[in-house]
C-alpha positions as a printed Julia matrix, in Angstrom:
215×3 Matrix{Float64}:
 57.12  40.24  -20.31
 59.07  37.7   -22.08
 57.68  34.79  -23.65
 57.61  31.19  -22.26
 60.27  30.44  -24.92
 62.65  33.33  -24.04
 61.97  32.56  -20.17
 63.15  28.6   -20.88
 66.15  29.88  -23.0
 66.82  32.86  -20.03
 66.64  30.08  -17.63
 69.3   28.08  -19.69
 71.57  30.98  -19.22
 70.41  31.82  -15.75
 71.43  28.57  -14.4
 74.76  27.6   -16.14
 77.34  25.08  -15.45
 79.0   27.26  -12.79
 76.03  27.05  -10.56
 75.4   23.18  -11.42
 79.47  22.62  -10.68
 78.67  24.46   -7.43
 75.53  22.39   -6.14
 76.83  19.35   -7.46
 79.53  19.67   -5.03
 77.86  20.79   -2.06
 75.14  17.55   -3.05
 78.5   15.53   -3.02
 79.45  16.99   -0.02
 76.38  17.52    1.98
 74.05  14.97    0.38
 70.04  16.65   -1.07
 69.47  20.37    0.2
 67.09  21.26    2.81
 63.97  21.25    0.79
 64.96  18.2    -1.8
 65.54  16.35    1.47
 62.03  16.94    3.0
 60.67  16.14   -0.39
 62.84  13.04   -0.1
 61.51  12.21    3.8
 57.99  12.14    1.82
 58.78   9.88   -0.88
 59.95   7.63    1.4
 56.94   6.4     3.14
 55.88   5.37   -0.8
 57.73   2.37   -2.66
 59.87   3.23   -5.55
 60.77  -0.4    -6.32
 60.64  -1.12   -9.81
 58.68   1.91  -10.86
 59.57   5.53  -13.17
 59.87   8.84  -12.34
 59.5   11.99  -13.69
 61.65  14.83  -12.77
 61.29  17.91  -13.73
 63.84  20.49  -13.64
 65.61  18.06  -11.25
 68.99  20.43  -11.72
 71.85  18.03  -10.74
 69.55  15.2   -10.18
 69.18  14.64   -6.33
 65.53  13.12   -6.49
 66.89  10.69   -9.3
 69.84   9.36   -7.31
 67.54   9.07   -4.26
 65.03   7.07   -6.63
 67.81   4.57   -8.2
 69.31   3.72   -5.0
 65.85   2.43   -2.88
 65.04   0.49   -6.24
 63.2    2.37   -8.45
 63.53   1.06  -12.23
 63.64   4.07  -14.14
 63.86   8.37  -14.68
 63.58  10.95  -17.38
 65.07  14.3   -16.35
 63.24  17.03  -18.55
 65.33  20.32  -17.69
 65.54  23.85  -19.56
 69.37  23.77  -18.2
 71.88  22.17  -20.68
 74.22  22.93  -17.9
 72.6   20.91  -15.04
 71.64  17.96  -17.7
 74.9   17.34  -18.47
 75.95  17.6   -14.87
 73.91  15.09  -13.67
 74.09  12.73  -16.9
 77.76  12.59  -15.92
 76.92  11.3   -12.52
 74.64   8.67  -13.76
 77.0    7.57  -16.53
 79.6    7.15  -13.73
 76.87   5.12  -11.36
 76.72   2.72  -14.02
 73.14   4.04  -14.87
 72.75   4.73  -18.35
 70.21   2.05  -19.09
 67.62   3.47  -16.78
 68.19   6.94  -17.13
 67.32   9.51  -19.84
 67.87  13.28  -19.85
 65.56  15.87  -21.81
 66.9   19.27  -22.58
 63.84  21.15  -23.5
 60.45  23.01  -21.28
 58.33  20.39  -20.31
 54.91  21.91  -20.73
 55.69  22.23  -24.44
 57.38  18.46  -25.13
 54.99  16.27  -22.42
 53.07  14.71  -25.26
 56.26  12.76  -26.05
 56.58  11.38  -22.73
 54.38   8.4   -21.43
 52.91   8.58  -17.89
 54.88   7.78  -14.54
 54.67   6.05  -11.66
 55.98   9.51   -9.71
 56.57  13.25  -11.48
 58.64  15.82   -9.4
 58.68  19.41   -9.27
 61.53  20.6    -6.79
 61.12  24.69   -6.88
 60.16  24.85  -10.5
 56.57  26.56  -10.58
 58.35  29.65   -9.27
 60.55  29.3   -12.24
 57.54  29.04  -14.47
 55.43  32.02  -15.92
 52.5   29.47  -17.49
 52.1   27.75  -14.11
 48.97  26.22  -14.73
 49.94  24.86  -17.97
 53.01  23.2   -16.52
 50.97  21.94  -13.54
 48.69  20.38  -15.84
 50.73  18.47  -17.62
 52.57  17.62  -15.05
 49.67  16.09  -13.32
 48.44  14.23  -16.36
 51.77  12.33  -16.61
 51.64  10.99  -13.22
 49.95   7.95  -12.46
 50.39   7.48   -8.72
 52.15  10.17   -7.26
 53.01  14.14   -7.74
 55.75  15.91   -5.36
 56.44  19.17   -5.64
 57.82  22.63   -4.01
 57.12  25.76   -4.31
 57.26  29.59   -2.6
 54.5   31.2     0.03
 52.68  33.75   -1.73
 51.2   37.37   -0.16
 53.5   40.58    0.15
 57.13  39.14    1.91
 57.44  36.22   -0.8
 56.89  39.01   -3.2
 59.26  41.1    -2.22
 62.07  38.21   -1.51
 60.96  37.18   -5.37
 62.28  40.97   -6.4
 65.22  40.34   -5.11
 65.7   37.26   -6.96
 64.11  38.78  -10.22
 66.89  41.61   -9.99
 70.31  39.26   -9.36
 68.56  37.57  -12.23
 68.91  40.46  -14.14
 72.64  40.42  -13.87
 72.85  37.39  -16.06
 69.85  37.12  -18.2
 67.08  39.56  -18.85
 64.1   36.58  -20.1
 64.06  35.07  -16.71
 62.91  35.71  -13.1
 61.28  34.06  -10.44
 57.52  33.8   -10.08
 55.34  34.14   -6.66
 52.05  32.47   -8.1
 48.5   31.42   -5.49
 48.95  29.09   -3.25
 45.19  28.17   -3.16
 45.3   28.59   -7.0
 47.85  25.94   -7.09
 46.3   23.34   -4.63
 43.0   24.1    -7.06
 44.86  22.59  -10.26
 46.18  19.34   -8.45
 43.06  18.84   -6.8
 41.18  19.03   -9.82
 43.47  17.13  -12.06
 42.61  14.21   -9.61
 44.93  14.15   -6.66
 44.67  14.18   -3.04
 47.28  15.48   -0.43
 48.67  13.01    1.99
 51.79  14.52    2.82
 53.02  18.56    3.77
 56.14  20.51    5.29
 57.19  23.76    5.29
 60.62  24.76    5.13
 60.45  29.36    4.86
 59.55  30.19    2.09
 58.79  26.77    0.46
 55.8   25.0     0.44
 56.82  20.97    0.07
 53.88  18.74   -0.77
 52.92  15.1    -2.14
 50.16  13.75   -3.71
 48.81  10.52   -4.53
 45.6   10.01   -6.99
 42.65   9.41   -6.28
């Protein structure tokens, strides 16, 4: 098994600037994807006026724009993809944002000490790109101060075996990264303990979409 270092450096090859060129247009086009959008249906029955956000691995940055434009004052993007950074630190730049936005190239769970807390963290389908998951949940939880959004897949034996199929088109570009199918109730455990409580929940197959607020 590779190490959480070769993982974060497979994952920078994994998802290059093709891909982020690619969903950066259909986000142009189409606005946030199916399960950024419920995510985004969540966030907005909170108030990001004037407050920070967290995103992590935010690829093109569709929770960020969605923050800046209802109000909210400022985001750090912490991403393992150079490709996706600069992607969406080109559409910022052009939005006139560059005084409220900051982009991290680097695996959270390692640099998080650096960061100070915020208002929201988000985690849009990156536990199933994480092999440490409750290291990275951890953290994650520790820098948020209100709220913690995040999706991720179903476990048991079908989100297994759609996560092989993932794991082996992987394979075609990078052998130090694959998807992970980690507990559900393993998951929930770690937020709950770190503090939080549910208060909001979707499904969209095979993704799990949940926010919490602290308690």
């Amino acid at each position: 098994m590779a190490t959480v270092r070769e993982h974060c450096c497979g994952a920078d090859i994994f998802f290059d600037q093709k891909m982020a060129s690619k969903q950066y247009r259909q986000y142009l086009n189409k606005g946030a994807g199916g399960v950024t959008a419920k995510i985004i249906q969540q966030l907005e029955r909170t108030s990001p006026r004037g407050k920070s956000l967290i995103d992590i691995g935010g690829g093109i940055g569709a929770l960020e724009w969605w923050f800046l434009e209802n109000q909210g004052g400022s985001t750090i993007a912490v991403d393992a993809s150079s490709g996706y950074l600069e992607m969406a630190e080109k559409h910022a730049n052009e939005r006139g944002w560059e005084d409220c936005t900051r982009f991290i190239f680097g695996d959270f769970a390692a640099i998080h000490p650096q960061l100070e807390m915020a208002d929201f963290v988000t985690l849009d389908k990156v536990v199933c790109c994480y092999p440490d998951y409750e290291h990275i949940l951890e953290a994650s939880c520790n820098k948020a101060s209100t709220y913690l959004s995040l999706s991720y897949p179903m476990d048991g034996l079908l989100a297994k075996l759609v996560a092989s199929i993932g794991a082996l088109k992987a394979r075609l570009k990078t052998r130090t990264f694959r998807p992970y199918i980690h507990p559900v109730s393993n998951i929930r455990e770690i937020i709950h303990r770190c503090g939080f409580e549910r208060i909001a929940y979707d499904m969209v197959f095979p993704w799990h979409i949940e926010t919490y607020r602290r308690r």
